[in-house]
mmCIF file of the N, C-alpha and C atoms, coordinates in Angstrom:
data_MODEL
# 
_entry.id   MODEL 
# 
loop_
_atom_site.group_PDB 
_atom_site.id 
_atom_site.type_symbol 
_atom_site.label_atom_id 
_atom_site.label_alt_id 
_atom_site.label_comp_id 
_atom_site.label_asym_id 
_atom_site.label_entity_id 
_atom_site.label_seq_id 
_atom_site.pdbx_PDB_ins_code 
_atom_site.Cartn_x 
_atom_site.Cartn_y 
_atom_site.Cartn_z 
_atom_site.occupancy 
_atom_site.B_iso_or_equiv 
_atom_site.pdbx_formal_charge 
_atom_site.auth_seq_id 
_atom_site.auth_comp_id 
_atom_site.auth_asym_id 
_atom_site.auth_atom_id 
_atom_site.pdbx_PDB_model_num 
ATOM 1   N N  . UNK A 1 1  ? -5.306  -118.139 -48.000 1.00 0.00 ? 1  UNK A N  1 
ATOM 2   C CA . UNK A 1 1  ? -6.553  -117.959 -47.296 1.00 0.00 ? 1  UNK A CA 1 
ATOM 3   C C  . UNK A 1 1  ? -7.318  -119.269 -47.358 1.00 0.00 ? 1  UNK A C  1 
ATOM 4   N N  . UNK A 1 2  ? -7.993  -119.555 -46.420 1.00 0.00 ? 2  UNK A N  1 
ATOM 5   C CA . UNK A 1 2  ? -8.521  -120.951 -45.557 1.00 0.00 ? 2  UNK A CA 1 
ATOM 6   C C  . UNK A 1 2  ? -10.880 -120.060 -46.224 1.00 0.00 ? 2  UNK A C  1 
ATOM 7   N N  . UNK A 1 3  ? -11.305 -120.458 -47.122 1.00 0.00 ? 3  UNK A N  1 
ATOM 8   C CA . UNK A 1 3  ? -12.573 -120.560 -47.103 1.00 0.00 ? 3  UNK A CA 1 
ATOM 9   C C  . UNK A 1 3  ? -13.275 -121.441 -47.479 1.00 0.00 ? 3  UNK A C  1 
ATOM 10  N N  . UNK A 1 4  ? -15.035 -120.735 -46.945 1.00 0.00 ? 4  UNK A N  1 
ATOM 11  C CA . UNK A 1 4  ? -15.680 -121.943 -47.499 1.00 0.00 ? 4  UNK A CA 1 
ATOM 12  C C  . UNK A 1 4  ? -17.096 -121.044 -48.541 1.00 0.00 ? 4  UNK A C  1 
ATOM 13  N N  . UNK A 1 5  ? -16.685 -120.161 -48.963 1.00 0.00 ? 5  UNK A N  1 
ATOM 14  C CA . UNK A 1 5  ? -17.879 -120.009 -49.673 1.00 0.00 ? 5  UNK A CA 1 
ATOM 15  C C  . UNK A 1 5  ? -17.152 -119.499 -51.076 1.00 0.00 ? 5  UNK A C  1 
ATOM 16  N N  . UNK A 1 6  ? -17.685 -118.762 -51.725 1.00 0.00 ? 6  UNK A N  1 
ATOM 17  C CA . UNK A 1 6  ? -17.455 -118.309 -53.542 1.00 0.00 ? 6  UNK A CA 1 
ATOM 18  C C  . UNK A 1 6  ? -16.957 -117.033 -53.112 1.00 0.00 ? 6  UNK A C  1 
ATOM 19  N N  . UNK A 1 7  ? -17.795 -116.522 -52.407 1.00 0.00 ? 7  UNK A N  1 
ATOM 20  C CA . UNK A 1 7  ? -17.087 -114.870 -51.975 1.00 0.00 ? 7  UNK A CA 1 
ATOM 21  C C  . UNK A 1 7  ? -15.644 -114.989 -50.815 1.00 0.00 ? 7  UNK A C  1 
ATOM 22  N N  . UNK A 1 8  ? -14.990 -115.732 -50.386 1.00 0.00 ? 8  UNK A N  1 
ATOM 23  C CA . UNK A 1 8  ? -14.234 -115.907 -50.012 1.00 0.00 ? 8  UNK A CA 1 
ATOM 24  C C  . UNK A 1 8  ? -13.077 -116.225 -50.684 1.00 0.00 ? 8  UNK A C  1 
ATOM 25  N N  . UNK A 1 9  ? -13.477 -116.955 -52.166 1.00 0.00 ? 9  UNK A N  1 
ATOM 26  C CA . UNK A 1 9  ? -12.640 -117.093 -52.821 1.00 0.00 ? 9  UNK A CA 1 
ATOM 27  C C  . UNK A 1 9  ? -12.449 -115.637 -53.845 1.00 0.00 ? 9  UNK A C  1 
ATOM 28  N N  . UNK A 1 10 ? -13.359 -115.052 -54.052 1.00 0.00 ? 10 UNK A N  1 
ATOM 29  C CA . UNK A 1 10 ? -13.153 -113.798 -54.320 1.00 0.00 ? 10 UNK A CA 1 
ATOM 30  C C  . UNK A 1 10 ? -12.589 -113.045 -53.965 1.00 0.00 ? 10 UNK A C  1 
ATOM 31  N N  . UNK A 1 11 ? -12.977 -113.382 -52.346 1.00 0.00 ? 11 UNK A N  1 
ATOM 32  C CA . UNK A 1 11 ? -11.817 -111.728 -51.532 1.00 0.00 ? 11 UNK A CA 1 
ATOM 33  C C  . UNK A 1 11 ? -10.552 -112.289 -51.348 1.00 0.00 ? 11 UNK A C  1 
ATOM 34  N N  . UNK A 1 12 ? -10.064 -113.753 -51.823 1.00 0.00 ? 12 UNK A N  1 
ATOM 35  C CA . UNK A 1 12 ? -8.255  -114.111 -51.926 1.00 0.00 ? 12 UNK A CA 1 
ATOM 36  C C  . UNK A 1 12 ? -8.290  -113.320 -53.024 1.00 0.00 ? 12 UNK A C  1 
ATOM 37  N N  . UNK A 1 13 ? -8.589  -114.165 -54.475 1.00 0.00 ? 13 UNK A N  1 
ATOM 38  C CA . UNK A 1 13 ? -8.513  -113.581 -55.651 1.00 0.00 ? 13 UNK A CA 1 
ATOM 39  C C  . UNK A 1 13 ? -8.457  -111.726 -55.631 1.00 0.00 ? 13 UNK A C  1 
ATOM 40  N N  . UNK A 1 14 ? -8.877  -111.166 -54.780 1.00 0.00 ? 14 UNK A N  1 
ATOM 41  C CA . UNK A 1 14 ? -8.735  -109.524 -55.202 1.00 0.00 ? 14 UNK A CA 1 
ATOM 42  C C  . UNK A 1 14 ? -7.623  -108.840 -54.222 1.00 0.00 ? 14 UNK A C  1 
ATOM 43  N N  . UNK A 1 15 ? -7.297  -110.078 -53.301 1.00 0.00 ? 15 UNK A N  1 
ATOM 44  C CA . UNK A 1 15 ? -6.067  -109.583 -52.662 1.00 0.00 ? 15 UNK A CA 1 
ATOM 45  C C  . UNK A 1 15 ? -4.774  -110.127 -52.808 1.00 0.00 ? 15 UNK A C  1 
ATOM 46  N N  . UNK A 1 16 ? -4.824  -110.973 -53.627 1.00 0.00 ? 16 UNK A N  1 
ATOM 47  C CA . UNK A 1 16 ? -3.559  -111.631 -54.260 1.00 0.00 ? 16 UNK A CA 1 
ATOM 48  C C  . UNK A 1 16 ? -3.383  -112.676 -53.295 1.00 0.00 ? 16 UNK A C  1 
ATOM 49  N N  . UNK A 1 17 ? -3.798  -113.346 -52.864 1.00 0.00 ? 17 UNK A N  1 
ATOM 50  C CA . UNK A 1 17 ? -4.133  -114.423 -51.822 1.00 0.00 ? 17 UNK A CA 1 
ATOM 51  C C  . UNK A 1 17 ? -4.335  -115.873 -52.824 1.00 0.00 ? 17 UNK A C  1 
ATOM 52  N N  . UNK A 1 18 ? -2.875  -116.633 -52.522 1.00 0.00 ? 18 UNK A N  1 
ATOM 53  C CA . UNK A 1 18 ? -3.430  -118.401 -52.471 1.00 0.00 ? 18 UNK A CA 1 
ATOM 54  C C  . UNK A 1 18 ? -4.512  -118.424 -51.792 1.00 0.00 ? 18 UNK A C  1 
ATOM 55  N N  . UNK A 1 19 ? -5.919  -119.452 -52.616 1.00 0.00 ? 19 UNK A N  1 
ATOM 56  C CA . UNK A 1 19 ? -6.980  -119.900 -51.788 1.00 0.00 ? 19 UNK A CA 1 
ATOM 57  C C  . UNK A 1 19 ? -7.165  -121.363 -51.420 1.00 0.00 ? 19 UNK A C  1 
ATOM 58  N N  . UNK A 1 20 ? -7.480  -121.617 -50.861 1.00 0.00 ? 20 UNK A N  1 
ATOM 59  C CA . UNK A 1 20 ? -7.495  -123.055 -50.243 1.00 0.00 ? 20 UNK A CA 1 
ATOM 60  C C  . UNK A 1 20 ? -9.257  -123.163 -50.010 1.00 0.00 ? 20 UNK A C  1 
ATOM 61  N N  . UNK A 1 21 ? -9.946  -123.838 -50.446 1.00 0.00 ? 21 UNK A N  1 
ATOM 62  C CA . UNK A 1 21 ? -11.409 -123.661 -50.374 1.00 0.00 ? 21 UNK A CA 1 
ATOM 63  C C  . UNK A 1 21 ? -12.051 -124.942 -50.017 1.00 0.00 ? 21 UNK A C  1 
ATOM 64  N N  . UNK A 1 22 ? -12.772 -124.600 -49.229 1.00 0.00 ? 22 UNK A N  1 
ATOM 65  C CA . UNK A 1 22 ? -13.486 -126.200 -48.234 1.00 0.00 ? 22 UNK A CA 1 
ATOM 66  C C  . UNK A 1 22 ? -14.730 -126.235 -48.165 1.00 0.00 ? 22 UNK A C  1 
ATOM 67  N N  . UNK A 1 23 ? -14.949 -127.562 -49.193 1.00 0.00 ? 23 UNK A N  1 
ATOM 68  C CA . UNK A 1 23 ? -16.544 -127.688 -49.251 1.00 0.00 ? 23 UNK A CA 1 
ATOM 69  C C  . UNK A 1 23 ? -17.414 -128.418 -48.512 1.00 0.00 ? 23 UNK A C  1 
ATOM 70  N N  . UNK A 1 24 ? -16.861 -128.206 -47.101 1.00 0.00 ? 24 UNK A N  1 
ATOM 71  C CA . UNK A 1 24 ? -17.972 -128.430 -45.829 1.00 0.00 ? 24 UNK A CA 1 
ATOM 72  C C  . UNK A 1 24 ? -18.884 -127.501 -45.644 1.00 0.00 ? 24 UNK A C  1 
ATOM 73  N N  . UNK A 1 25 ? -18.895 -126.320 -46.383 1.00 0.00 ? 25 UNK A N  1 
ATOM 74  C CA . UNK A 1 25 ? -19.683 -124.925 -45.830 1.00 0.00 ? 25 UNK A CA 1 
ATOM 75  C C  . UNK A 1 25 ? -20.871 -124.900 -47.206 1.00 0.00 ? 25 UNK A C  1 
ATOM 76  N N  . UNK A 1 26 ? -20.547 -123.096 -46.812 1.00 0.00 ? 26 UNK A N  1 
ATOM 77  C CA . UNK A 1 26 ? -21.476 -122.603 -47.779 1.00 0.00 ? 26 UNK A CA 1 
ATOM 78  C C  . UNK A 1 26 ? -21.748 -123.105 -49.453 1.00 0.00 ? 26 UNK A C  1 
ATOM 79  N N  . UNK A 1 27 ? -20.535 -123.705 -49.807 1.00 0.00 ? 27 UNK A N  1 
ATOM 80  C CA . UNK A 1 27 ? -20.692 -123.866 -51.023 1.00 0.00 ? 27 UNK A CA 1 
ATOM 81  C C  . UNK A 1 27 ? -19.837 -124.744 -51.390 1.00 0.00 ? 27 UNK A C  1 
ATOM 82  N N  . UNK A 1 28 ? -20.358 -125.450 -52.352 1.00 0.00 ? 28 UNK A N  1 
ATOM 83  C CA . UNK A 1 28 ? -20.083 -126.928 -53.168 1.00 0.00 ? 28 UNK A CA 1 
ATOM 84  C C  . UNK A 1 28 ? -18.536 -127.227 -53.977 1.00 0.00 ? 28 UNK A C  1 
ATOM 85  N N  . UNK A 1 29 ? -17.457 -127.747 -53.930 1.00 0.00 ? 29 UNK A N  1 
ATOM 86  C CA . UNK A 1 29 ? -16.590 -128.013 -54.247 1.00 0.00 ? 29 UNK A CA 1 
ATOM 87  C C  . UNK A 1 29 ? -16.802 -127.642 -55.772 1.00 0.00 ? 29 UNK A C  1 
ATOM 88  N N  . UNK A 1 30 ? -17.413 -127.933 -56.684 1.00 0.00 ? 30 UNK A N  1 
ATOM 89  C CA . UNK A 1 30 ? -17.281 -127.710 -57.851 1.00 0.00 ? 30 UNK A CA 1 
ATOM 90  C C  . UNK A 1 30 ? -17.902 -125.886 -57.869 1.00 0.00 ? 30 UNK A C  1 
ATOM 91  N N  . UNK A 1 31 ? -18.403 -125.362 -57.226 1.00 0.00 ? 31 UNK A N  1 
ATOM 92  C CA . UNK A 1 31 ? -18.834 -123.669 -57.098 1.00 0.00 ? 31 UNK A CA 1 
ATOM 93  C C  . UNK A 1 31 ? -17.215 -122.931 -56.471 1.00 0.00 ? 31 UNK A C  1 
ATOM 94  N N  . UNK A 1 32 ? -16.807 -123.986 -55.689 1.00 0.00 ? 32 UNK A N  1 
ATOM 95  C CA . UNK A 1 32 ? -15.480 -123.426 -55.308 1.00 0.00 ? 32 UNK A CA 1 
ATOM 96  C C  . UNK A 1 32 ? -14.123 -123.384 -56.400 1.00 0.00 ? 32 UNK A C  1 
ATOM 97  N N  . UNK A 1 33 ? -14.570 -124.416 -56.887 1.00 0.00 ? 33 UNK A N  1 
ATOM 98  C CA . UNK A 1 33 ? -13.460 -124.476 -58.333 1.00 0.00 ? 33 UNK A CA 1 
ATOM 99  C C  . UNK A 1 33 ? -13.700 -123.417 -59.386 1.00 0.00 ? 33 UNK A C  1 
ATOM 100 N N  . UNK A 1 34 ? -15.039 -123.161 -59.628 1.00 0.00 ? 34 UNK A N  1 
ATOM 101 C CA . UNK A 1 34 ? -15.513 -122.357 -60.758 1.00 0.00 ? 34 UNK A CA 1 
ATOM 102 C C  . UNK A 1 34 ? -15.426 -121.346 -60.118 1.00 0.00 ? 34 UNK A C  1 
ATOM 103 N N  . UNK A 1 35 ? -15.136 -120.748 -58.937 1.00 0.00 ? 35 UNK A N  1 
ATOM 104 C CA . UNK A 1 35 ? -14.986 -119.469 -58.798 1.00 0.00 ? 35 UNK A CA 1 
ATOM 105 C C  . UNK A 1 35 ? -13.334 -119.413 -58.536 1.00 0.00 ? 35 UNK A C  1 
ATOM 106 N N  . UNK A 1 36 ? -12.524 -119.992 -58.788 1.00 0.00 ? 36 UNK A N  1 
ATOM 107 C CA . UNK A 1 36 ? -10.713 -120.307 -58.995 1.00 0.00 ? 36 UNK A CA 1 
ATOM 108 C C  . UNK A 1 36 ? -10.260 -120.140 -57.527 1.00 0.00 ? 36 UNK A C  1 
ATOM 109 N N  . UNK A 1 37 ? -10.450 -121.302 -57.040 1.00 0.00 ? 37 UNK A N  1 
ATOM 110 C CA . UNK A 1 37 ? -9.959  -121.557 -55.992 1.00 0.00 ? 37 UNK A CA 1 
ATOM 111 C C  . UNK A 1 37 ? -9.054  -122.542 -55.679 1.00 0.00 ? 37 UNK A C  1 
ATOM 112 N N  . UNK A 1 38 ? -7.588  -122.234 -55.625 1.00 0.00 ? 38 UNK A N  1 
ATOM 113 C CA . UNK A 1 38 ? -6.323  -122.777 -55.805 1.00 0.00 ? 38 UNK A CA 1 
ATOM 114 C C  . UNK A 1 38 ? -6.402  -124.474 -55.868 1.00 0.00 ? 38 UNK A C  1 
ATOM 115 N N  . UNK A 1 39 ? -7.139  -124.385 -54.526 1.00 0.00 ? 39 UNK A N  1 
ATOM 116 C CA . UNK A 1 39 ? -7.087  -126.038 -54.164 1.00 0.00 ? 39 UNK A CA 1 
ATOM 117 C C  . UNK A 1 39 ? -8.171  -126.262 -53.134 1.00 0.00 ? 39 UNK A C  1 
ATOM 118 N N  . UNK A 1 40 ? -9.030  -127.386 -53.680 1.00 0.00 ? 40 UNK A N  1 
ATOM 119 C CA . UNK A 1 40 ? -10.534 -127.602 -53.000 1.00 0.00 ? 40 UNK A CA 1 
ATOM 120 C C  . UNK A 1 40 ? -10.299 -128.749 -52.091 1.00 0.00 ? 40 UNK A C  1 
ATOM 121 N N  . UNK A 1 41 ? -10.369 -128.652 -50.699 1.00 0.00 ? 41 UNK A N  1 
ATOM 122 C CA . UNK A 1 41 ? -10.346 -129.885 -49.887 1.00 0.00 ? 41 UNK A CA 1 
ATOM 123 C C  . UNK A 1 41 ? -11.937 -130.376 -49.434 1.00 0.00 ? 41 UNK A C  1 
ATOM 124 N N  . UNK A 1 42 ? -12.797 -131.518 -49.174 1.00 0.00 ? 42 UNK A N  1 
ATOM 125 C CA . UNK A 1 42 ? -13.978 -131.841 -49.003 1.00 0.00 ? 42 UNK A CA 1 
ATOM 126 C C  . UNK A 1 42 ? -14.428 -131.147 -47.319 1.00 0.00 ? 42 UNK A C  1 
ATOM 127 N N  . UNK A 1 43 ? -13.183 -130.837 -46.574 1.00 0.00 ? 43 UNK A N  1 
ATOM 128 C CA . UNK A 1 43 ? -13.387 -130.396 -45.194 1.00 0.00 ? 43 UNK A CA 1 
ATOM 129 C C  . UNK A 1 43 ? -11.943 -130.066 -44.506 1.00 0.00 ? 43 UNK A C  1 
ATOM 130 N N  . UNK A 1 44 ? -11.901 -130.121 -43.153 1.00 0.00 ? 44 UNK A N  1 
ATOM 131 C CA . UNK A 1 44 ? -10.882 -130.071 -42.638 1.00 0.00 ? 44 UNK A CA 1 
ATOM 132 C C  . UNK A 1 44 ? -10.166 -131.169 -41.339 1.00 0.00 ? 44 UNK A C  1 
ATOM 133 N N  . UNK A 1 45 ? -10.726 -132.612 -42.046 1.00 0.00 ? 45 UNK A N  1 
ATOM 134 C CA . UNK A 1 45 ? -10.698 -133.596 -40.814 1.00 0.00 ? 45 UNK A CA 1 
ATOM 135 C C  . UNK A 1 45 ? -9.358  -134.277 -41.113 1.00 0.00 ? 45 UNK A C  1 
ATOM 136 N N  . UNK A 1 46 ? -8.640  -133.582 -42.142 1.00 0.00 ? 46 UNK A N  1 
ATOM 137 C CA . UNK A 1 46 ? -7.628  -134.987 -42.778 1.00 0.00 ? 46 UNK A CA 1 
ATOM 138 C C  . UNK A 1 46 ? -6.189  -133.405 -42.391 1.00 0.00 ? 46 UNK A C  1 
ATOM 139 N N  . UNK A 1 47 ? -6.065  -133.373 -41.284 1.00 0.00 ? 47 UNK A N  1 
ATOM 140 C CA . UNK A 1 47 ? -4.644  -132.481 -41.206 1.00 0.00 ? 47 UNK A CA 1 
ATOM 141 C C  . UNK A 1 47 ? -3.599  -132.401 -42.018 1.00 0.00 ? 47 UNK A C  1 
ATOM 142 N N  . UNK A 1 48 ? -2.851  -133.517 -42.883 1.00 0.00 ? 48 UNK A N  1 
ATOM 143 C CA . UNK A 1 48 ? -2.137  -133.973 -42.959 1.00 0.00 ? 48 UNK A CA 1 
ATOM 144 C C  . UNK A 1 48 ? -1.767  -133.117 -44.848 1.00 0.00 ? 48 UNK A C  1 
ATOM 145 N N  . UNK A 1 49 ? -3.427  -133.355 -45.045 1.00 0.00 ? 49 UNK A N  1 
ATOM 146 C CA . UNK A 1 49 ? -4.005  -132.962 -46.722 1.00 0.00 ? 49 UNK A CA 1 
ATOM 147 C C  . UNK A 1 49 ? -3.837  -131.407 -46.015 1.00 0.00 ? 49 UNK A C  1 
ATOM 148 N N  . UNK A 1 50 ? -4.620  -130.599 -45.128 1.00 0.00 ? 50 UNK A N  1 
ATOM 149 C CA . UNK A 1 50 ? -4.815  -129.295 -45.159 1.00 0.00 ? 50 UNK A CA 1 
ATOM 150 C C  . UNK A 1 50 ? -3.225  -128.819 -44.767 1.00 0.00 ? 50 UNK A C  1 
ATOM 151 N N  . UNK A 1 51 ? -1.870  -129.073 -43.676 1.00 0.00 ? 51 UNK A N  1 
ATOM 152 C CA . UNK A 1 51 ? -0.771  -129.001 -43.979 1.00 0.00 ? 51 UNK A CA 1 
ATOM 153 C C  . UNK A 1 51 ? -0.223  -128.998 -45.535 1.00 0.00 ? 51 UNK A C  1 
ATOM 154 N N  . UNK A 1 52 ? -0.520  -129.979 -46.329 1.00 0.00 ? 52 UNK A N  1 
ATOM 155 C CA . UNK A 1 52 ? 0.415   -129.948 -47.447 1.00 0.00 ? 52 UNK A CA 1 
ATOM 156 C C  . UNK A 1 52 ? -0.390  -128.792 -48.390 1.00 0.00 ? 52 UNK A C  1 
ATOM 157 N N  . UNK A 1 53 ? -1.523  -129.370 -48.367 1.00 0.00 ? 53 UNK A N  1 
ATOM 158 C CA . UNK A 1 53 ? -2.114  -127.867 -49.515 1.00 0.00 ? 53 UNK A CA 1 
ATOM 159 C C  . UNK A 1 53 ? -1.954  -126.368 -48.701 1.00 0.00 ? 53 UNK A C  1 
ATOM 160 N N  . UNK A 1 54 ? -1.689  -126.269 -47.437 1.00 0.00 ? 54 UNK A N  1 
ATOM 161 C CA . UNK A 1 54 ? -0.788  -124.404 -47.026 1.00 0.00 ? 54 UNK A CA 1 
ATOM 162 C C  . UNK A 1 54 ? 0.184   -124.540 -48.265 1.00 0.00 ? 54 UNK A C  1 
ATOM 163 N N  . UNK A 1 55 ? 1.238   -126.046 -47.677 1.00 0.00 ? 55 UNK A N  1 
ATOM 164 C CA . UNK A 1 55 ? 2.759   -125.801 -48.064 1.00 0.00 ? 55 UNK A CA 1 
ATOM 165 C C  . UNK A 1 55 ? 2.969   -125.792 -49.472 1.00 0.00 ? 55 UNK A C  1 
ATOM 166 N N  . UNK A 1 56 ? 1.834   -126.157 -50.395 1.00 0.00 ? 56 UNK A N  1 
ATOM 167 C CA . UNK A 1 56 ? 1.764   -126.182 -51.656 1.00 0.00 ? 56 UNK A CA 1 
ATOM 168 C C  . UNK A 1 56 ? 1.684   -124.702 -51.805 1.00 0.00 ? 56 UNK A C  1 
ATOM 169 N N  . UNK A 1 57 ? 0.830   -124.023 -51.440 1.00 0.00 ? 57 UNK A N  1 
ATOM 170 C CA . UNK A 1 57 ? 0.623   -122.177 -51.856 1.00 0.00 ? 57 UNK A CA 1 
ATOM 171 C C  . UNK A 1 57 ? 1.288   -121.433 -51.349 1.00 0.00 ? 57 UNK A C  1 
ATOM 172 N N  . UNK A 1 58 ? 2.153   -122.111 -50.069 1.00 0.00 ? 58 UNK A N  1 
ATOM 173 C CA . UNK A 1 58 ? 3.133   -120.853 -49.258 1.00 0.00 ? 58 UNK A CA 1 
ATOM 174 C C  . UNK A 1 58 ? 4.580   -120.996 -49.472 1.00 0.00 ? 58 UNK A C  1 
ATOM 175 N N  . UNK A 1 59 ? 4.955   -122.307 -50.452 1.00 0.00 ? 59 UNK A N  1 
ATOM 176 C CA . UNK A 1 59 ? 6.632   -122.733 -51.148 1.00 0.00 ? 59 UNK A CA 1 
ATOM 177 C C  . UNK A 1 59 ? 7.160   -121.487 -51.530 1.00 0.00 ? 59 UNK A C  1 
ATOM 178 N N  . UNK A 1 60 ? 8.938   -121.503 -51.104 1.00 0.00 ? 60 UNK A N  1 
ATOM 179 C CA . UNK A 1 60 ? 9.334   -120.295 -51.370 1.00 0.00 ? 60 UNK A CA 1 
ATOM 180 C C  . UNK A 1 60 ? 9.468   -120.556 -53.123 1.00 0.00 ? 60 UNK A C  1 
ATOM 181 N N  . UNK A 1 61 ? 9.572   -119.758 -54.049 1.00 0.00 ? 61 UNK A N  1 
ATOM 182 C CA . UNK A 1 61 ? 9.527   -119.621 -55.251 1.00 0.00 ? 61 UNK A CA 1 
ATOM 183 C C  . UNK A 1 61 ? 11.484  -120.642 -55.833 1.00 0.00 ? 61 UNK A C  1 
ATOM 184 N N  . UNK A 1 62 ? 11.557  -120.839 -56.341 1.00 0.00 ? 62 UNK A N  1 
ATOM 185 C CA . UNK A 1 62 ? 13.042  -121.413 -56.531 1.00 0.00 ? 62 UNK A CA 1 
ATOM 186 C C  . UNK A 1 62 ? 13.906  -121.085 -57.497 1.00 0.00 ? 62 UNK A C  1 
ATOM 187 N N  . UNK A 1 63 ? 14.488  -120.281 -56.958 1.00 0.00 ? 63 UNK A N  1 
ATOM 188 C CA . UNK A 1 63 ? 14.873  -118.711 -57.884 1.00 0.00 ? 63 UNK A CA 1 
ATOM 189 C C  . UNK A 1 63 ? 16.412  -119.617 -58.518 1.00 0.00 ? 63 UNK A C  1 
ATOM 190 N N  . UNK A 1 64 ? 16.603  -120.537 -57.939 1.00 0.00 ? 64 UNK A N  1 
ATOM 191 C CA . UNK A 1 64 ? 17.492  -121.075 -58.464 1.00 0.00 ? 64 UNK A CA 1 
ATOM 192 C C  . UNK A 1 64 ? 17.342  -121.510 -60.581 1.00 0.00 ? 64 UNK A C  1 
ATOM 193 N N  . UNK A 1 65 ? 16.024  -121.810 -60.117 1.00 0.00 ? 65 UNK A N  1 
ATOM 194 C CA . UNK A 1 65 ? 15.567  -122.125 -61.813 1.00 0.00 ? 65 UNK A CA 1 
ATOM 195 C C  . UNK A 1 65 ? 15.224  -121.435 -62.428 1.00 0.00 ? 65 UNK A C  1 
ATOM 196 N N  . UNK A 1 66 ? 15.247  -120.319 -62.319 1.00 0.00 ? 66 UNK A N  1 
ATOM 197 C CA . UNK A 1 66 ? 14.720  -119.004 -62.878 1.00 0.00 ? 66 UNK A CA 1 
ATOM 198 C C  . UNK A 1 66 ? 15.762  -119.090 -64.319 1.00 0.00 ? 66 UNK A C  1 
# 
């Protein structure tokens, strides 16, 4: 899940949702961390960062190393 406030990171957190949290909005990168939000980007102008942090939370698991 793609938010920008504390309660957004809440409603990943209660649905079992990777959060990805962007502190262009409602709330401050460090309010987004303290409420456990996977991975804090400053906005969404750098594609390249918001691609890799999906592919960071959506990697298939690697059951090989299990």
């Amino acid at each position: 899940m793609i938010g920008d406030s504390t309660r957004d990171v809440q409603a990943a957190k209660i649905g079992g949702a990777g959060m990805i949290g962007v502190a262009s909005g409602r709330s401050m990168a460090s309010e987004l961390r303290e409420a456990g939000a996977d991975i804090v980007l400053p906005d969404l102008s750098n594609a390249s960062e918001v691609v890799a942090a999906v592919a960071a939370l959506t990697a298939p698991l690697d059951r090989a190393g299990r």
